[in-house]
N, CA, C and O of each residue as an XYZ file, in Angstrom:
364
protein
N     -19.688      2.451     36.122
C     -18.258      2.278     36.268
C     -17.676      1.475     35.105
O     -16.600      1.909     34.696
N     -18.242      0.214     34.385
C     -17.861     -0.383     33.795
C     -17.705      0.540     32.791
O     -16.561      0.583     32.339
N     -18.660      1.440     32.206
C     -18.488      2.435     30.719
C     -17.176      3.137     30.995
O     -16.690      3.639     29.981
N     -16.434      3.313     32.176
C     -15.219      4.190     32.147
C     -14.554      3.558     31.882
O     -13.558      4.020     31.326
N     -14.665      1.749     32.143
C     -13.031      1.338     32.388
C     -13.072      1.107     30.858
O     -12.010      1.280     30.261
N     -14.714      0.550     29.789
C     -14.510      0.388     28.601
C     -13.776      1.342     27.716
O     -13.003      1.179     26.772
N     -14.449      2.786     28.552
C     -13.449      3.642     27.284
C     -12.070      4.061     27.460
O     -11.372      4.569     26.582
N     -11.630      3.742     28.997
C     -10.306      3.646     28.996
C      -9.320      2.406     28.634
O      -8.101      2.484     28.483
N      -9.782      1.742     28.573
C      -9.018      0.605     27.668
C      -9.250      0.714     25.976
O      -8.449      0.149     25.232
N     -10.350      1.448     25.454
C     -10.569      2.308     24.228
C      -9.289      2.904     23.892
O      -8.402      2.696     23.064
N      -9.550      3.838     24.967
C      -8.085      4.931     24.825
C      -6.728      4.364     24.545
O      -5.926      4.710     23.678
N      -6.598      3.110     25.751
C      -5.182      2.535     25.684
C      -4.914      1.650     24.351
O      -3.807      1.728     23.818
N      -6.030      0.715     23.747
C      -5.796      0.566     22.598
C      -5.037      1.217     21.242
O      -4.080      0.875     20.547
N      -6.357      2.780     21.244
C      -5.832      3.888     20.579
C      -4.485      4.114     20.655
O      -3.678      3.992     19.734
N      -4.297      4.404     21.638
C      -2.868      4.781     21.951
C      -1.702      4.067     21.709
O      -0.610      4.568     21.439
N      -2.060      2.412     21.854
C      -1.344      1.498     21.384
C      -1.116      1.477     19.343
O      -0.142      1.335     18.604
N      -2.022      1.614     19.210
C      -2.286      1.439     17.613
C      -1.473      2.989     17.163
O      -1.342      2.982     15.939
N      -1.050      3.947     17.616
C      -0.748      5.578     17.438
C       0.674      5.229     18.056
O       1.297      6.290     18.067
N       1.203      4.543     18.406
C       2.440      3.944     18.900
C       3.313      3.022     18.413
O       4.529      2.978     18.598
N       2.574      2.233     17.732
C       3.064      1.034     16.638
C       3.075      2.276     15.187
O       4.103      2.373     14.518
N       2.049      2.990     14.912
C       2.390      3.387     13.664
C       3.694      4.691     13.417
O       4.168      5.087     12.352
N       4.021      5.139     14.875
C       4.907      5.821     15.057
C       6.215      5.536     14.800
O       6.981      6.253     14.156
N       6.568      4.072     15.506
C       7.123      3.470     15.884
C       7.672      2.886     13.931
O       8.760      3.117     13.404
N       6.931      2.418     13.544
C       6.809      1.899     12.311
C       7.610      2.830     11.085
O       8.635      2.585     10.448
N       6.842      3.790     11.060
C       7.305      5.006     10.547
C       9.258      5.674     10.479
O      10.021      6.174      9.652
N       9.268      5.262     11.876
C      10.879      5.419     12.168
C      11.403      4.447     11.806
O      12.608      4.444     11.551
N      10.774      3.559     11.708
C      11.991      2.002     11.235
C      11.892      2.235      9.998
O      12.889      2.588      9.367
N      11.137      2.143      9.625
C      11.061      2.423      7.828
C      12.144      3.632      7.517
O      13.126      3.014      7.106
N      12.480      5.097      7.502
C      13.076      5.309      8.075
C      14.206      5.010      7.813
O      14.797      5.305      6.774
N      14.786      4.162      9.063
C      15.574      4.081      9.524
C      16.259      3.115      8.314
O      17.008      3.576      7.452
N      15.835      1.570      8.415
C      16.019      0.696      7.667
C      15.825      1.047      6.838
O      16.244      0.189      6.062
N      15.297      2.062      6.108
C      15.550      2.142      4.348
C      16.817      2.768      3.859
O      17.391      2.605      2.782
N      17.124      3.509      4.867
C      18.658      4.640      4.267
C      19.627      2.854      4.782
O      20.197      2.157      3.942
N      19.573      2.601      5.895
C      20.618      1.337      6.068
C      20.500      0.332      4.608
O      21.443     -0.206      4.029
N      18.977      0.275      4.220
C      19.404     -0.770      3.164
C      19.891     -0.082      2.185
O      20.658     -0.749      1.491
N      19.689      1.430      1.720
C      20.493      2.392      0.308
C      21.700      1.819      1.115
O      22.002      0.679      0.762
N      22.269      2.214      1.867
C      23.411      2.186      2.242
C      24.713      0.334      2.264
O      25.841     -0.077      1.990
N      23.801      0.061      2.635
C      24.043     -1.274      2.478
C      23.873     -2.107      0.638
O      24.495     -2.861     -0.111
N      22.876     -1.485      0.682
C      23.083     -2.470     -0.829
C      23.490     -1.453     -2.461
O      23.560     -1.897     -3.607
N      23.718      0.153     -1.921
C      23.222      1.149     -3.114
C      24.482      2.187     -2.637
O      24.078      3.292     -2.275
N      25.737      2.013     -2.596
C      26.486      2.667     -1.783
C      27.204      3.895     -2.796
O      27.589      4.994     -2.396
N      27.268      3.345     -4.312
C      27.453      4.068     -5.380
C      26.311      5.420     -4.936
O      26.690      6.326     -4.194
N      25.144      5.381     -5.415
C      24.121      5.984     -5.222
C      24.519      7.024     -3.770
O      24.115      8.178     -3.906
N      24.957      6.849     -2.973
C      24.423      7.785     -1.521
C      26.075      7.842     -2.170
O      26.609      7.749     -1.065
N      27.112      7.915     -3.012
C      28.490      8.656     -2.780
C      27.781      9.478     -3.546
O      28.322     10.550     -3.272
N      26.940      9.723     -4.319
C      26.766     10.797     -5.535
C      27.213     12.494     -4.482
O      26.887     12.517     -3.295
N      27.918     13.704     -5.099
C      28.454     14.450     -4.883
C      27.072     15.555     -5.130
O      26.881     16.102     -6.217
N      26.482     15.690     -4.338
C      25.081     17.065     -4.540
C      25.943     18.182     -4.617
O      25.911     18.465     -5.815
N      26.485     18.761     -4.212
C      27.395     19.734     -3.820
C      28.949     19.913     -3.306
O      29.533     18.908     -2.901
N      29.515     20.979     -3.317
C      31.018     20.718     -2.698
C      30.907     19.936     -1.134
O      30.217     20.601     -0.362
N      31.266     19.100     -0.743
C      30.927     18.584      0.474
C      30.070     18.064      1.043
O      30.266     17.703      2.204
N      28.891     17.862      0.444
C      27.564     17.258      0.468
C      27.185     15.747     -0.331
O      26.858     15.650     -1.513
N      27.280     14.976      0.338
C      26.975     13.467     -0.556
C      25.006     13.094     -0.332
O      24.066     13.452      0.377
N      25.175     12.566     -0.980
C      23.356     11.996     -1.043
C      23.310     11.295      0.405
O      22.260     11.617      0.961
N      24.085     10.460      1.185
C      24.305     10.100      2.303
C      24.293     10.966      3.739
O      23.962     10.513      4.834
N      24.861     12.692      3.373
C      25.045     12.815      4.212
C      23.850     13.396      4.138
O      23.404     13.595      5.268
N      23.015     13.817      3.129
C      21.830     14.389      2.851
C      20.778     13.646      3.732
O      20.374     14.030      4.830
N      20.289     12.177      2.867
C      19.236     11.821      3.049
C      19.857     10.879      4.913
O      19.230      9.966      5.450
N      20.824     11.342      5.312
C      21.160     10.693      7.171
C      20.380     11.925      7.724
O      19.561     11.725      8.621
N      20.611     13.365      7.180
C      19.575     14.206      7.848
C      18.505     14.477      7.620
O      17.933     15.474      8.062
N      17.968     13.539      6.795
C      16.077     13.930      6.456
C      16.071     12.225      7.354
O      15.083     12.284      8.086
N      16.527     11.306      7.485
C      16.450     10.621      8.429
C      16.329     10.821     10.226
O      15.503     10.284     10.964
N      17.255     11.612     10.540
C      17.096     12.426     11.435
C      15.951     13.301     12.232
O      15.554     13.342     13.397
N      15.582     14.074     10.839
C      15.091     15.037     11.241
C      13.134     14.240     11.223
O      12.229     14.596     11.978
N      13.051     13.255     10.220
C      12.233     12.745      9.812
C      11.587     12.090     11.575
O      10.563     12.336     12.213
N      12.747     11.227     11.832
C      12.545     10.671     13.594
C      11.619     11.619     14.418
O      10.572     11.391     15.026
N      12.407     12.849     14.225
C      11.905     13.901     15.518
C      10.749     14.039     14.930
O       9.781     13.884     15.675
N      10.451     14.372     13.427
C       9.189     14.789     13.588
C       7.717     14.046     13.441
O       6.611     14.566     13.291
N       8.102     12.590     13.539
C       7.834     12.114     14.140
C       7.269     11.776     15.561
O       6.194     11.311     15.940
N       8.401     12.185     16.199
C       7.949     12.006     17.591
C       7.530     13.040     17.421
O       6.889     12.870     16.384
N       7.347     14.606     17.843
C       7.080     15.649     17.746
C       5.170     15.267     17.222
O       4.297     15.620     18.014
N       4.861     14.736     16.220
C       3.645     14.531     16.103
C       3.037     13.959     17.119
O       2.113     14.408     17.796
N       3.643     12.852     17.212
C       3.201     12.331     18.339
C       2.599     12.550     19.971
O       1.590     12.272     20.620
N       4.053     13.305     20.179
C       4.010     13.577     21.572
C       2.240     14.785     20.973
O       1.139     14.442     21.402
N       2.355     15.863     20.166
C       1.309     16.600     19.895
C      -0.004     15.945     20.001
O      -0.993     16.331     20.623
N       0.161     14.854     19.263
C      -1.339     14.292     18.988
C      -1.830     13.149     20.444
O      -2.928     12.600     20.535
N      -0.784     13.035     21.363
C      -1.307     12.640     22.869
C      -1.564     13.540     23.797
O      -2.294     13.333     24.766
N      -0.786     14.933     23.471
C      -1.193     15.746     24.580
C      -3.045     16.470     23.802
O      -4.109     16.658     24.391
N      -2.818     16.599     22.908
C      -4.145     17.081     21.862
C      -5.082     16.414     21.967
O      -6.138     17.031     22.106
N      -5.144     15.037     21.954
C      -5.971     14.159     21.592
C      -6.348     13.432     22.473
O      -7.489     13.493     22.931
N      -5.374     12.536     22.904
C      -5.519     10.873     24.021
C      -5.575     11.622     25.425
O      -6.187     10.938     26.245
N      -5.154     12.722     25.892
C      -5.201     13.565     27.230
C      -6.236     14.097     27.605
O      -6.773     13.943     28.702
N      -6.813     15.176     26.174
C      -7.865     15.513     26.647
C      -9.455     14.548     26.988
O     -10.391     14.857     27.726
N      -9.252     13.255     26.078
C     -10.285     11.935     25.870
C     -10.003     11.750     27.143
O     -10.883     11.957     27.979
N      -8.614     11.289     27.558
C      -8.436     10.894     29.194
C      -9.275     11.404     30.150
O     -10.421     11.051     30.427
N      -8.593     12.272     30.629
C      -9.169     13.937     30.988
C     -10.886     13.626     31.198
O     -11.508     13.232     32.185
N     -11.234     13.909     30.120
C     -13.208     13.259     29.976
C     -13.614     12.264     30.202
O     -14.815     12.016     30.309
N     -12.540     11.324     30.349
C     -13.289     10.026     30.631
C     -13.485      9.818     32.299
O     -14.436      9.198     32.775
N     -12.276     10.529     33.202
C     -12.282     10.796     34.436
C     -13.666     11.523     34.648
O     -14.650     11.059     35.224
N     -13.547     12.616     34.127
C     -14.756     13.489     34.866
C     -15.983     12.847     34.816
O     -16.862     13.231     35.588
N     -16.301     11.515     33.688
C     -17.614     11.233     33.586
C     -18.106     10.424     35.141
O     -19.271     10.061     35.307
């Protein structure tokens, strides 16, 4: 019994450490377009196109960057930490 609960607190570690770097990832992220924005505001007016600023650009690779993000994530717990789960029950 004890080998299950070790590798399930294994798991929850894992999972913890795959959660912080997720987590991490989005702030960075996040806080880096806020600091262009905040300290580099010349820079994100630049004009890419008729109607398109570097701002409104790099707010949607911010965006999209989040989801896919999570999107890995959620993948690599149902892929990974579920099926380990999963096995650690049956043992």
């Amino acid at each position: 019994m004890e080998h299950v609960e070790e590798r399930a607190a294994g798991l929850a570690a894992r999972r913890s450490r795959v959660q912080y770097a997720a987590s991490l990832a989005v702030a960075v992220l996040y806080f880096g377009f806020m600091a262009l924005f905040s300290f580099d505001q010349p820079l994100l007016g630049r004009v890419l196109a008729s109607g398109l600023t570097l701002s409104i650009l790099l707010g949607f690779v911010v965006i999209v960057g989040a989801c896919a993000v999570s999107l890995l994530y959620v993948a690599w717990l149902h892929r990974v930490h579920d099926r380990a789960l999963n096995g650690s029950r049956r043992s």
